[in-house]
N, C-alpha and C positions, 0 to 999 in steps of 0.2 A: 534583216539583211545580213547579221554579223555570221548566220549557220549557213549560207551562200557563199561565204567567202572561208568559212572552215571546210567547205566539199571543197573549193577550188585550191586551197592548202595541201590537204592531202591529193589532190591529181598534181597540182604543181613536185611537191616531192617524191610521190611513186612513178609517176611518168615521164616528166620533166629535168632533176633533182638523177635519180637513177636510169632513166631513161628504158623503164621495163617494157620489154616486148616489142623490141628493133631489130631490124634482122641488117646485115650487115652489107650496105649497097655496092661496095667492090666486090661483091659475090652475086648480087641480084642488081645491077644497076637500075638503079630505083626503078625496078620492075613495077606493075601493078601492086602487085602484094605489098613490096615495099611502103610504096606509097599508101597504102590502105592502113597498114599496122602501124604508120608516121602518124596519120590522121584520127583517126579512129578512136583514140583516147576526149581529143579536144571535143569533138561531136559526142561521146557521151555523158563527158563533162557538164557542157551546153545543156544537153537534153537532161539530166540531172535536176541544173538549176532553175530550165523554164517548166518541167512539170511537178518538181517537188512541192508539199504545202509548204505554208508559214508553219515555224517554230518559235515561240516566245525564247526572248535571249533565256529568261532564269532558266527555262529548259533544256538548256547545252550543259547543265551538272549531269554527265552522261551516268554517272556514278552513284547518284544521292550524296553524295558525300556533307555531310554538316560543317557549317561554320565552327562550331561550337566542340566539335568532335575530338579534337586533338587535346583540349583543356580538360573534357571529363573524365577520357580513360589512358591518360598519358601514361600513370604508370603501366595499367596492364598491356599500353603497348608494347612498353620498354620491355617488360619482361617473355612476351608473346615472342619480341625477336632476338633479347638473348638468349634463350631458351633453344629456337629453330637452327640459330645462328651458332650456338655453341656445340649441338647435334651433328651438324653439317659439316664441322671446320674439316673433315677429315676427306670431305668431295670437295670441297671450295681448294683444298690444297693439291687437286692433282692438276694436271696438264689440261687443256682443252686436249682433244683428239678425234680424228678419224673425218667425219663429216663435219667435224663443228672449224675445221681447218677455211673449208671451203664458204663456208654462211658466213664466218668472220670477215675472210679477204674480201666477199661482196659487198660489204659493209662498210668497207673502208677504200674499196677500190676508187675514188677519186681521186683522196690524198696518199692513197699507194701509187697511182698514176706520175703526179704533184711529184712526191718525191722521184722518185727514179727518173724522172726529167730532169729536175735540180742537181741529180747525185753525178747523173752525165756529164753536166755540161758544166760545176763547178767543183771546184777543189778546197774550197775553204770548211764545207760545214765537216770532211773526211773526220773529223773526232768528236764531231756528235753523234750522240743515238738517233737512232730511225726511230725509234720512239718518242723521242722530244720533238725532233721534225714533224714528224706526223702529229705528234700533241697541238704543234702552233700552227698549222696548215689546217687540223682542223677546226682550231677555234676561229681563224678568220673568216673559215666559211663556215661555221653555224652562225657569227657574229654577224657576216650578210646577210643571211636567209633571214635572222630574227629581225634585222631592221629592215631589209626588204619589206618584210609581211608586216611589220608595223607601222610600216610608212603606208601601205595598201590600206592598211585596216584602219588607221588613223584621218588618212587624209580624206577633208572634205569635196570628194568627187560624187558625182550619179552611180548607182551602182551598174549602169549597163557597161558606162567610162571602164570600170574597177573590173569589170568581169572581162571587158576586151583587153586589158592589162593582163590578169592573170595568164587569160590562155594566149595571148601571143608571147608570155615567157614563155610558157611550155612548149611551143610550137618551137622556138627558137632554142630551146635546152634541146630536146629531142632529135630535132634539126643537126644540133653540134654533137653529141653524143651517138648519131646516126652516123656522123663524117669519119667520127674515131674508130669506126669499127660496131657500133650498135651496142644491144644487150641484148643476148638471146637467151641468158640464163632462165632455165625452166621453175627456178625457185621463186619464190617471190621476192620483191625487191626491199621489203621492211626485215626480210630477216635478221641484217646485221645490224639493222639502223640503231638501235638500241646501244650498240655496242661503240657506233660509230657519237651518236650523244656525249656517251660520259666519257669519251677521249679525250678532250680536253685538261679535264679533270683530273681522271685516273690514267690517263696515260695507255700505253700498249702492252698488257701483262695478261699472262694466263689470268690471274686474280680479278685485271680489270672486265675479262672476256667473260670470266664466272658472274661478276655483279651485277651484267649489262643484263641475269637473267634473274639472279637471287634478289635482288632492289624489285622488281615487279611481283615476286615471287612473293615478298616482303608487304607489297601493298596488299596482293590478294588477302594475304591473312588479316590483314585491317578489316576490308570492304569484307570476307567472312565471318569476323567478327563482329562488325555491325549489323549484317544480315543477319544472325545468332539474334542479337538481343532484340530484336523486334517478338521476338517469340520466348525469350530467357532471362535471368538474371547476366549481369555481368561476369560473374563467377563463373558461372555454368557454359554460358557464350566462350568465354578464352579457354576452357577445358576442354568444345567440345573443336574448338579451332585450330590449339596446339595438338589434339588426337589425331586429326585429321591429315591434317599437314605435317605430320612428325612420321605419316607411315614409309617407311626408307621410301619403297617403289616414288611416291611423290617427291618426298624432300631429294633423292638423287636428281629427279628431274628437274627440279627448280634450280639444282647447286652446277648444273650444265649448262652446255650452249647447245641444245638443242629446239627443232622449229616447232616439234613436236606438243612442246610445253605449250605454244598459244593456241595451237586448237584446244588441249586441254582448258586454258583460262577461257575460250570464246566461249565452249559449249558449257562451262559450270555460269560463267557470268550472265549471259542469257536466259537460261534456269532461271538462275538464284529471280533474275529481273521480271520475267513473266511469272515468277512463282507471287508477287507482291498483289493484295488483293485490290488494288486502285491505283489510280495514277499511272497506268503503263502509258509513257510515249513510245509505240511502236515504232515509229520514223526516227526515233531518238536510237532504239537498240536495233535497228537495220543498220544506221550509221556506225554505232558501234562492231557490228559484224565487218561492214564494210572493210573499216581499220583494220582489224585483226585479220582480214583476206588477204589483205598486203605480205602478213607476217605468216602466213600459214593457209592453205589455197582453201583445204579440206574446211575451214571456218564457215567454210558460205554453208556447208551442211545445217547452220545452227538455223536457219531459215527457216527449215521445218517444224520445227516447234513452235517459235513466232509465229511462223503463219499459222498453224493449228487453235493454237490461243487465241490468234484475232477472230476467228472462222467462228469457233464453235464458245468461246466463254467470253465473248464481249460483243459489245452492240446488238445485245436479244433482239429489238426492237428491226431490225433490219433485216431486209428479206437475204436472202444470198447473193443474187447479182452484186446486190447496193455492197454486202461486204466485199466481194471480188473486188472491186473498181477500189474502196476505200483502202483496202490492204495494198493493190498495186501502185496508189499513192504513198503510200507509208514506206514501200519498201524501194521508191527511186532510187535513194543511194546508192544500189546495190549494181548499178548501171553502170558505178563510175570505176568497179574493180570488173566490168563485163570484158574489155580490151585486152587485160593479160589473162583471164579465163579462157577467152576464144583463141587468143595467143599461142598459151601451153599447151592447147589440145589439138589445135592444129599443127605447130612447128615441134614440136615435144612430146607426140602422142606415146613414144614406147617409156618416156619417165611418169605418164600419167595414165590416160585411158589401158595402153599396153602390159600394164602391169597387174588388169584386173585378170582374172582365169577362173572359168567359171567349173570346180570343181564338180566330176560327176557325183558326186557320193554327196553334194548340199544338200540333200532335202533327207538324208540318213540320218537315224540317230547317235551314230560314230562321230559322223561330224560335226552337233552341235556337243557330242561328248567333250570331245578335241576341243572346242572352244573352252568349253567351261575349265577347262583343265590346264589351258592356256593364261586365262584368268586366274584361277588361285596360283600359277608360277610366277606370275609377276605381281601378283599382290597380296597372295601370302594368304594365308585359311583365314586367321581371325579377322581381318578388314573385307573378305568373303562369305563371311557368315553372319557376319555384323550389317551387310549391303542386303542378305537376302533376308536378314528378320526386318528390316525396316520395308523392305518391299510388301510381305507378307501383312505388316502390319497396317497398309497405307490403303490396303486396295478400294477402300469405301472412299479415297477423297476424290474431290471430282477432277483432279487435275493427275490424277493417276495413272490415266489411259494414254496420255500425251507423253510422258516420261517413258513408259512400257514400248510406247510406238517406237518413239523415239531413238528407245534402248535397241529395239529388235534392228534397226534400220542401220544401226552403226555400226553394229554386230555384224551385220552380214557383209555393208560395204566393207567394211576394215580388216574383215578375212578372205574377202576376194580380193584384195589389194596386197594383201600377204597372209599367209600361212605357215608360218616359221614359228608363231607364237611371239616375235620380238616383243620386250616388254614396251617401250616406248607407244607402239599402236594399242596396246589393252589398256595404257593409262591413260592413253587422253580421250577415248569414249569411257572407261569402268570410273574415273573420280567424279566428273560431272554427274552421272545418276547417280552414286554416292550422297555426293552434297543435295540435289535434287530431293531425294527421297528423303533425308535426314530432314530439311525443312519442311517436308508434309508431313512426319512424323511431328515432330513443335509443334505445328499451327493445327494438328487435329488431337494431342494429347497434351493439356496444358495445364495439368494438374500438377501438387507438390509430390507425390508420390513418381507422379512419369517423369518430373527434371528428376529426382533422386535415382531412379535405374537407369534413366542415360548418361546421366553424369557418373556412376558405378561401372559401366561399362567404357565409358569414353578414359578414363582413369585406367583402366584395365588392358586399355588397347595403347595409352601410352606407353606403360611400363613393357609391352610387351614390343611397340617401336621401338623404344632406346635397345632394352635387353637386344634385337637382333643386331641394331648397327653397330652398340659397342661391343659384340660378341659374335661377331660376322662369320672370321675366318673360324671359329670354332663350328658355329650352327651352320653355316651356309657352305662352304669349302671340302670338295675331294679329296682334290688332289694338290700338290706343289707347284702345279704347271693349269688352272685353273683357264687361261685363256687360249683359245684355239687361234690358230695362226695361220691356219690353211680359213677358216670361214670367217675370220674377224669379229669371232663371238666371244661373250667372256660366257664360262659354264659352270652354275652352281648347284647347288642340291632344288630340288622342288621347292619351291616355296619364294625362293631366294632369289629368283631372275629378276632382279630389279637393275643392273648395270645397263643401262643404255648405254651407255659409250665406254670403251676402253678406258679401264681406269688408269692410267701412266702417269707418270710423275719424272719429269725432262730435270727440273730444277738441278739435282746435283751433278748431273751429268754436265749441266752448261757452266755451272759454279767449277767443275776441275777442269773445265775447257777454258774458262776466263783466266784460270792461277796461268794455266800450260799455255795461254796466247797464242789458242789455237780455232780462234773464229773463223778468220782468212781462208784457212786448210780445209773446212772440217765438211762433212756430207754426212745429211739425214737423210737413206732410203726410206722407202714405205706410202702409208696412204696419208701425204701430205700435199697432197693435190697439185704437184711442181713446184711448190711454193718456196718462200720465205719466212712467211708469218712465224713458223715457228721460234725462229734465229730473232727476230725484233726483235718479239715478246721475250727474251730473257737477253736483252743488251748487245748487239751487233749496232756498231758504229756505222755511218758510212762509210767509211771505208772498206770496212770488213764486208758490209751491205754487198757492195761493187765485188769482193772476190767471189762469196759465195755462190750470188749469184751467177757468176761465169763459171765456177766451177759443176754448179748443180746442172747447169742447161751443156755443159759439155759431154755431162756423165750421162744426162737423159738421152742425149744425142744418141750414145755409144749403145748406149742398152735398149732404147727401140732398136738399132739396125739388127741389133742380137737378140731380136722378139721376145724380150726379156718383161713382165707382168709389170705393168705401170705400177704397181703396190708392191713388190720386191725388190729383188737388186741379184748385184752376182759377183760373190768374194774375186774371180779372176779378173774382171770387167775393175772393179775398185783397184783393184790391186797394181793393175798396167795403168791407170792413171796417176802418173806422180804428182798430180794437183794434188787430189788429196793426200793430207796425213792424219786426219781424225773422222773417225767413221763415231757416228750415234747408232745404236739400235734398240729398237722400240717399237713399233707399232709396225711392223714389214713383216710380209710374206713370209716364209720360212725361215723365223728370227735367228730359231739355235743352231741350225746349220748355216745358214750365213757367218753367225759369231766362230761356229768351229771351223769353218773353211779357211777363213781370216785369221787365225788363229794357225792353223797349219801352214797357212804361206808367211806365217812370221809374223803377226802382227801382234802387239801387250794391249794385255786389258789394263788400262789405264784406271777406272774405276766402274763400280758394277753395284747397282743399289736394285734392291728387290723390297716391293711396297711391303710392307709387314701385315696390313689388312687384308690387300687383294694378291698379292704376289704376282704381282704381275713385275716383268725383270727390265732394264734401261743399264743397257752397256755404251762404253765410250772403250774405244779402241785407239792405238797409234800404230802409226808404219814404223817398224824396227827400223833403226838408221844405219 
């Protein structure tokens, strides 16, 4: 009973909780559709629970994780994440930025709602942080959800009772959340959640925004490190796990907020899972996919391997129909993220299907050049040449062909989905067959000679991760001006494109705006998705909350009527508004001409900090008085 009521958890939070995939009835008065995308979740909830098999409880350790596991390699863990943790400090210290603005505010978009209701209509919390608000507004509602579900999970009822409980919350969250205006956001709805977790805790900070990614980042290296020693010594496992995950392109993407990262952990976790030679619960790691579908759409991809596995290297004994039927019980779960799939691709098709383009030149050998060339710019020759001798070496295991497939199929969809080369899309299909392949190399060479040349190697590729990150702006670096501002790309030498996001660093710029008590005034153009978040996250009070706010929605006002790039600004436009008197610039459209414009109509650079690794620039400006 108890994996019945963990499907109906996760639809209670992703559809109920977020209310993903409602489209907004003062615009369609609960038209059919309306009504169809209201319902449509709870019906496959339902259908979920009445045709999934039974799971034994001990079979919900989706993970394997051992009881015993934290006691025997405590130390190497400790050191497994000072190690990554000490690596990192230098991406854990910048800003969140660019899209990771907008995943966050989903994230927290309830108790962002919560407050700015309270901020209206009361006067007293005016010298608190919006980020202590937001810290206690969240902890009552995780502190509900958790007793909610405990009391559900707890109490002695039928479980049909418990299942008409769960989904008529849901019906009635979705319901209310439908009345506010819906959620039509094409992202998935777990993206922030993570972030929105540890707010309680850590509060609302660039740093807490980075954890919500590097803590899971954190586990991964556990759970790869226990997968390691199924095949290794201890030694060799933490050697070949810190190699791994120490290569910048990775460790940058863990030390971000970006959504990217959990298709990377879906598709290596699923590997690693079907790579185990017994005990696969397939309806266990569908579940699992399921989850991470919430958090990243492209997850459901990881299917295909699963289902290959079950097809062709388990139950010999079974004709193929018999497998068809068995596999399509295995993978019910996957029914219950079916709602905002049909959702995004129907109401959303130009942020999904729209973006595929079927290049003429794909079946050329230019273009899978392009590819491969794509690949060693965001993951650098030695962790490319390290991927293809393990390939070469593996091709006799029987689980070879599945990975290969696999490989090819990611390849293609993830370059019809873009073709810019961004590093983000090359890392989360190129790690997973990485790790993929690295465990069929183990489990077919398992001699003292072969740990001794992968562990020489794995050592080899550390020293040569560190040497590029602490040696970045030397090896990787052009020019002085490093980041484009017209395509919101950062641009480094070959090898070296591992920046998924704009690397900025706000912090001091908000530290001389708090001396100069100049929160009230101040206005950040650029790609901060009309927000606020950024001003929390480094200490705006309510009250300051309340100006900024009216100052930014006055400014946006001014600068759409002046068809002015939702991601820039315009020094004349700033300038006639005497709300502001402190301008940030940072991540906007045509940053140094904006700075020099502002600067010609009189404005002081107030202070001006340039990242010493990325150089990337964060000016604070004041209106001359």
């Amino acid at each position: 009973m108890l994996y019945k009521l963990h499907y109906l958890m996760l639809s209670l939070l992703a559809f109920g909780f977020y209310g993903a995939g409602l489209l907004d009835p003062f615009e369609n008065s609960f038209s059919s559709k309306s009504t169809f995308f209201l319902i449509l979740p709870l019906i496959a909830t339902f259908a979920v629970i009445l045709l999934s098999d039974n799971v034994k409880e001990e079979d919900l350790n989706i993970l394997h994780i051992k009881k015993n596991y934290l006691n025997n390699d405590l130390l190497i863990l400790i050191f497994i994440s000072i190690f990554l943790t000490f690596i990192s400090l230098k991406f854990l210290s910048l800003s969140i930025s660019n899209d990771a603005y907008f995943y966050a505010t989903s994230g927290l978009i309830h108790v962002l709602k919560i407050s700015e209701i309270l901020a209206s209509k009361t006067s007293f919390l005016n010298d608190l942080n919006v980020s202590s608000l937001i810290q206690i507004l969240s902890f009552f509602i995780i502190f509900g959800f958790i007793f909610i579900g405990f009391i559900l999970y707890r109490l002695n009822l039928n479980l049909k009772i418990k299942i008409f409980i769960f989904l008529s919350l849901i019906f009635l969250l979705r319901f209310s959340v439908s009345l506010l205006g819906g959620n039509e956001n094409p992202h998935p709805p777990f993206v922030g959640f993570i972030f929105f977790l540890l707010s309680p805790l850590l509060g609302i900070s660039d740093i807490s925004a980075k954890l919500s990614f590097f803590l899971p980042y954190l586990f991964f290296a556990f759970f790869l490190y226990q997968t390691f020693k199924n095949y290794a010594s201890n030694i060799v496992s933490a050697i070949l796990c810190i190699a791994l995950l120490s290569i910048p392109a990775i460790l940058f993407l863990g030390s971000t907020f970006e959504q990217s990262f959990w298709g990377m952990l879906c598709f290596s976790i699923s590997l690693i899972l079907i790579s185990q030679n017994k005990n696969i619960n397939y309806q266990k790691i569908f579940f699992l996919i399921t989850i991470f579908c919430f958090f990243r759409s492209s997850s459901i991809l990881a299917c295909i391997p699963v289902a290959l596995h079950f097809l062709f290297h388990n139950n010999k004994n079974l004709i193929f129909k018999e497998k068809i039927i068995k596999l399509t019980q295995a993978s019910m779960p996957i029914l219950i993220f079916s709602p905002f799939f049909l959702f995004a691709l129907v109401e959303n098709s130009d942020s999904n299907i729209g973006r595929i383009s079927f290049d003429e030149n794909i079946f050329l050998v230019s273009w899978y050049i392009e590819i491969i060339k794509n690949v060693i710019d965001a993951f650098s020759i030695a962790p490319t040449l390290f991927l293809a001798a393990l390939i070469l070496m593996t091709v006799k295991h029987r689980l070879f062909s599945i990975g290969l497939l696999f490989f090819a199929l990611l390849i293609l969809i993830y370059n019809l989905i873009d073709e810019t080369g961004h590093p983000k899309y090359q890392l989360e299909y190129i790690v997973p067959i990485l790790i993929f392949y690295l465990i069929l190399f183990l489990k077919k060479y398992n001699s003292r000679a072969s740990r001794n040349f992968i562990s020489i190697i794995a050592i080899g590729l550390i020293i040569n991760n560190v040497n590029l990150i602490w040696n970045f702006k030397d090896q990787c670096i052009e020019s002085s001006s490093p980041y484009n501002e017209q395509k919101f790309e950062y641009e480094a030498k070959f090898g070296c494109n591992f920046v998924s996001q704009p690397p900025f660093k706000l912090a001091d710029a908000y530290n001389e705006l708090r001396r100069l008590d100049g929160f009230s005034s101040m206005y950040l153009p650029g790609v901060y998705y009309d927000g606020t978040l950024s001003q929390i996250m480094n200490g705006a009070t309510v009250q300051e909350w309340k100006s900024i706010t009216k100052v930014l929605k006055n400014q946006k006002k001014i600068e759409r009527s002046h068809q002015i790039d939702w991601r820039g600004s315009n020094a004349l436009d700033i300038d006639q508004n005497n709300e502001i008197r402190f301008v940030i610039i940072a991540d906007v459209l045509n940053a140094a001409k904006l700075k020099e414009n502002l600067i010609e109509l009189g404005w002081m650079v107030r202070s001006s900090y340039t990242h010493p690794m990325f150089y990337t620039n964060v000016t604070l400006l004041e209106r001359s008085k």
